[in-house]
N, C-alpha and C positions, 0 to 999 in steps of 0.2 A: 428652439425646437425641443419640446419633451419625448424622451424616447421612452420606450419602457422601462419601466421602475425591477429590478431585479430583485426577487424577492429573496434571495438567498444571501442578500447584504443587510436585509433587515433582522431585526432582534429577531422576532419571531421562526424566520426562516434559518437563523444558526440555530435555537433552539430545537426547533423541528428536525434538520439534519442532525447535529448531537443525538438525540432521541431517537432517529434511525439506527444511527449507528451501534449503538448501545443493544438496542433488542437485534440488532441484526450478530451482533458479537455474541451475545446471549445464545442466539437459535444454532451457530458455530457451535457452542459449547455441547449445545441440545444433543446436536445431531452427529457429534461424533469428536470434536478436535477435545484435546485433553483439558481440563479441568481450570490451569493456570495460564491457558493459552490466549483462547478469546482471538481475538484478532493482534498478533505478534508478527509484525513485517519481520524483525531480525529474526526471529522462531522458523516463520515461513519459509525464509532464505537458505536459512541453516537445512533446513530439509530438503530444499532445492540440491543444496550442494552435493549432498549424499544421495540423490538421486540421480544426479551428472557422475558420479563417482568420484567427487572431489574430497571426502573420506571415507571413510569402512565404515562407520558406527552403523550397525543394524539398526538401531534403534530409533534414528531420523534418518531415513534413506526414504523419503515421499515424496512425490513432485503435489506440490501444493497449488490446485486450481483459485487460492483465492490471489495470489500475487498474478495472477495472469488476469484475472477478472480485475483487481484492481488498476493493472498496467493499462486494458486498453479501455475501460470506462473512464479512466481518465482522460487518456488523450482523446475517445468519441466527445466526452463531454467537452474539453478542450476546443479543439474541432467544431461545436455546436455553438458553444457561444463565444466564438473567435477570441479564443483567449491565449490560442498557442502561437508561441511568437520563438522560434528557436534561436537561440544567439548563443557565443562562445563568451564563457566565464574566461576569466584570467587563473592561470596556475592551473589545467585541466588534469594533467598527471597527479600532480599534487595532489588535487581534491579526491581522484579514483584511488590514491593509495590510501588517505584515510579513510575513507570511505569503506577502503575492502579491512583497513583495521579496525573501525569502528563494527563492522559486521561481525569480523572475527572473535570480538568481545562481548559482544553480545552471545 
């Protein structure tokens, strides 16, 4: 049985999303996020944090609408082409505390 060919496993179609990604990071920069930023998930976070009030720094205290658009385009697309399979990792604390150090280094 051939099922559909997914095009987003083919050369062309990582090319093609690369090259979204990239003018989509570009037009971030366009239209307001700062200079060095572009699309920065640890950047993102950090300003999450200071928006929750988990520091003082004025300076990045913004709740950043693209970690939120990235969180559930992910899982819609997930969702769409049945790819989300939840399952428990081994060591889950483990992984959450570097996780929140890896962040916090960033």
């Amino acid at each position: 049985m051939g099922g559909a060919k997914n095009i987003f496993s083919s050369r062309w179609g990582i090319i093609s999303v690369g090259a979204l990604i990239g003018i989509f990071a570009e037009l971030l920069q366009k239209l307001g996020n700062p200079g060095n930023m572009g699309i920065c998930v640890a950047c993102f976070e950090r300003d999450i944090a200071g928006a929750t009030g988990l520091h003082r720094a004025a300076v990045v205290q913004y709740m950043r609408p693209e970690i939120i658009g990235f969180v559930l385009g992910s899982l819609i697309a997930a969702y769409i082409f049945k790819e989300f399979r939840p399952r428990a990792g081994s060591a889950p604390i483990a992984r959450f505390v570097l996780g929140v150090f890896a962040m916090i280094g960033a």
